[in-house]
C-alpha positions in Angstrom: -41.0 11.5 -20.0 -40.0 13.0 -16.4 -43.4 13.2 -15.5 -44.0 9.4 -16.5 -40.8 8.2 -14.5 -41.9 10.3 -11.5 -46.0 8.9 -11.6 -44.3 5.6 -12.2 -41.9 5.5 -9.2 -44.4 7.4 -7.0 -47.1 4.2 -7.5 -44.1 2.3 -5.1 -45.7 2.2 -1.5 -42.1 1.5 0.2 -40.2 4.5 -0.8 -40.6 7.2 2.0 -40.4 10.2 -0.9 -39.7 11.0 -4.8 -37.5 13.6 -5.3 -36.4 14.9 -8.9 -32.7 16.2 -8.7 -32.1 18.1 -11.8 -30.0 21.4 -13.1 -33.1 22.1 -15.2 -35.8 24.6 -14.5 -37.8 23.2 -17.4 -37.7 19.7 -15.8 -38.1 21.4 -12.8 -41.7 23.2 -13.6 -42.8 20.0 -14.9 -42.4 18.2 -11.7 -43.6 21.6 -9.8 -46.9 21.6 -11.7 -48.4 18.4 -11.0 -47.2 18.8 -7.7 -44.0 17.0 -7.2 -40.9 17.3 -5.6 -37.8 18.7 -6.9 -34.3 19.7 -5.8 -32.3 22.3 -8.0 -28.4 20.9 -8.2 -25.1 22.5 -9.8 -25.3 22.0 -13.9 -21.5 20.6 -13.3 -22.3 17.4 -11.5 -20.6 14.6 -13.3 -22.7 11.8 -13.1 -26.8 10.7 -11.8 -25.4 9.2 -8.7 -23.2 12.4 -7.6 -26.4 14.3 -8.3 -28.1 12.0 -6.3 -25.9 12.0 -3.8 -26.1 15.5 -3.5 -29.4 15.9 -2.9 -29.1 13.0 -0.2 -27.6 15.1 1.7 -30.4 17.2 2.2 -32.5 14.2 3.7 -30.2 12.6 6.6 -33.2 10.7 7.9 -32.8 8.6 4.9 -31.2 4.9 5.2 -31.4 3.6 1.4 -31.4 6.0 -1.7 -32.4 4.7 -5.1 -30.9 6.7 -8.3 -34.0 6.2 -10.9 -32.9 8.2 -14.0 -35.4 10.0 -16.1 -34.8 7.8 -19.2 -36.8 5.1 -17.5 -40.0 5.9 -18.1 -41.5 2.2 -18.0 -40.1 1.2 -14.9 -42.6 -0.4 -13.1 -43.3 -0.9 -8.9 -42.3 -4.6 -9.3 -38.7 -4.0 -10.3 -38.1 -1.2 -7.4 -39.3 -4.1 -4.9 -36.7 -6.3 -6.9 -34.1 -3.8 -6.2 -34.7 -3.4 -2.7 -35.4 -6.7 -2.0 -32.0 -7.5 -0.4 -32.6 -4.3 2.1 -35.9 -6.1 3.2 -34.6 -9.1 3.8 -32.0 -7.5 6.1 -29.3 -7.6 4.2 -26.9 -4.3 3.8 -25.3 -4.5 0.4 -23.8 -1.5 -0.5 -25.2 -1.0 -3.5 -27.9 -2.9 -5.8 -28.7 -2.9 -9.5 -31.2 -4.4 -11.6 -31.1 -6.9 -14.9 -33.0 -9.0 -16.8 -32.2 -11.7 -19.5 -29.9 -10.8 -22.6 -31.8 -11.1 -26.2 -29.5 -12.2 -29.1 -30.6 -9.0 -30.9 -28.8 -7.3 -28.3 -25.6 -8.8 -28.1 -23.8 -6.7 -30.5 -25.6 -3.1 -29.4 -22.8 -0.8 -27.4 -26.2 0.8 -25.8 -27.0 -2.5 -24.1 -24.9 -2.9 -21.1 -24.2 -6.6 -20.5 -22.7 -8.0 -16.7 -21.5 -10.8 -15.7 -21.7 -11.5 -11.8 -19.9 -14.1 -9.5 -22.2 -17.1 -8.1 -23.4 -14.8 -4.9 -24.7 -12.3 -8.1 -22.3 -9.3 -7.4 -20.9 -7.9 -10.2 -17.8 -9.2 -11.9 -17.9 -6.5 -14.5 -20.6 -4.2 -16.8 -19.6 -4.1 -19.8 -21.0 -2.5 -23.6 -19.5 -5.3 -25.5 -20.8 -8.9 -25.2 -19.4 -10.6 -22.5 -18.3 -13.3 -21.4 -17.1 -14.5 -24.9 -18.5 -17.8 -25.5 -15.9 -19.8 -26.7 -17.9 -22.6 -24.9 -22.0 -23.1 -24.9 -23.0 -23.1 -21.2 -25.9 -22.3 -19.4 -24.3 -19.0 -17.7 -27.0 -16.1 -17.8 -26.6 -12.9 -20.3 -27.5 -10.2 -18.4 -28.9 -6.7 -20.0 -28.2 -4.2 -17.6 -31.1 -1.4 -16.1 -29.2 1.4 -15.2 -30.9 1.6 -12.0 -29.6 1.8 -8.3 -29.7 2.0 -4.6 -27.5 2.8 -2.0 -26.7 2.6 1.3 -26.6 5.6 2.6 -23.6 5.9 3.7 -21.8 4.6 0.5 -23.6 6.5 -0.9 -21.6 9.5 0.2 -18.2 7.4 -0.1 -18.6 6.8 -3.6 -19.2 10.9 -4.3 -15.3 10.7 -3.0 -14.0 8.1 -5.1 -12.1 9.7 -7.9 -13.3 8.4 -11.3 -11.5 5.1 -12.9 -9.7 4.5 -16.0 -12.9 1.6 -17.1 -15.2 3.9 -16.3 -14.3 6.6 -18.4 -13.4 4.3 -20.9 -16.5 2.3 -21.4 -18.5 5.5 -19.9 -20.3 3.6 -17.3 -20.2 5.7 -13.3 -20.8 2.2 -11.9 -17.1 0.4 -13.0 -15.6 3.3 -10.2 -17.4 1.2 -7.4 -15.9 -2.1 -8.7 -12.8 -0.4 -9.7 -12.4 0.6 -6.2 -12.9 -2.6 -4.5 -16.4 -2.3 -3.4 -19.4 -4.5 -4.4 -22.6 -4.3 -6.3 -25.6 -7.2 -5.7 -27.2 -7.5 -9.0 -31.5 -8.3 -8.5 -33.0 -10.1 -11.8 -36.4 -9.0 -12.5 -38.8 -10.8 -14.7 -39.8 -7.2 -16.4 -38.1 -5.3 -19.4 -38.0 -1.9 -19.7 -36.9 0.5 -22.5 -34.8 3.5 -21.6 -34.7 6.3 -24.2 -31.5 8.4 -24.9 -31.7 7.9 -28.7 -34.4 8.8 -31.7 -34.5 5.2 -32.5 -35.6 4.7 -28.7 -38.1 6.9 -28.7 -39.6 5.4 -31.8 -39.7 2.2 -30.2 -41.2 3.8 -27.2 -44.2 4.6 -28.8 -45.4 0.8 -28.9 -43.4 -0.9 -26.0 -45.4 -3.0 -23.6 
């Protein structure tokens, strides 16, 4: 599944270079024998984004950072352009995210993180319960999180000092300490769905997903 998320992102003309960051010398050989790139980091790093922070570090020439996590293995060129595409515009968020539309099937499932974002589409909040409650049929978008991100680089290394927030340890989502701490995240729609696989069930589904 690493290897797929690293082919995968590697196919993406824009990013400079692919770097696995992981504690793991399993993952590690993986990525070493089809001649990838990988940086070794402490087994005691709390979250993707402190890991990939980390390994930042070691690349100062670097102005925007994405954190694609290995459960991702169907992510696709088109939604790392959608990411970025507030960078190439000229525009210096300091951190983006991607989502795509909400199915009903999904509204109940704690695994699907929802958002709800202000009318400039930063984030309001994440959320694994349904929200906003719809005491009211509107047209406002349902949004299913894709836990992927990028960073200015200097935030980047800011958030790494941010000391973790009561939502985010309580809904165990890294990205609530940004909002927590008064900072903003653009949310990018893309048109394409993707599957990430951290249960049995996932990887069931995985093996026919489009």
């Amino acid at each position: 599944m690493i290897q797929w998320v690293y082919e995968r992102a590697s196919r993406y003309q824009k990013l400079t270079k692919v770097v696995v960051a992981t504690d793991s010398d399993e993952i590690a050989s993986v990525i070493h024998n089809i001649g990838g790139t990988v940086e070794l980091t402490d087994s005691n790093i709390l979250t993707g984004s402190d890991r990939v922070a980390v390994v930042a570090e070691r690349y100062p020439e670097m102005d925007v950072v994405i954190n694609l996590q290995g459960d991702e293995p169907f992510v696709k060129p088109e939604m790392l352009e959608d990411l970025i595409r507030p960078y190439l515009q000229g525009e210096r968020p300091e951190m983006t995210t991607l989502a795509y539309p909400l199915l009903p099937e999904e509204y109940a499932d704690p695994g699907v993180v929802k958002i709800v974002t202000d009318l400039k589409q930063n984030a309001l909040y994440f959320s694994r319960s349904l929200i906003p409650f719809m005491r009211q049929k509107t047209d406002v978008p349902l949004y299913h999180h894709m836990g992927v991100y990028a960073f200015r680089r200097d935030f980047l290394q800011l958030y790494t000092t941010l000391p973790q927030t009561p939502l985010e340890l309580t809904e165990s989502l890294e990205q609530l300490r940004v909002l927590e701490h008064g900072y903003r995240i653009r949310v990018c729609p893309t048109k394409h769905r993707s599957l990430e696989i951290n249960t049995p069930e996932e990887y069931e589904r995985a093996q026919t997903f489009v």
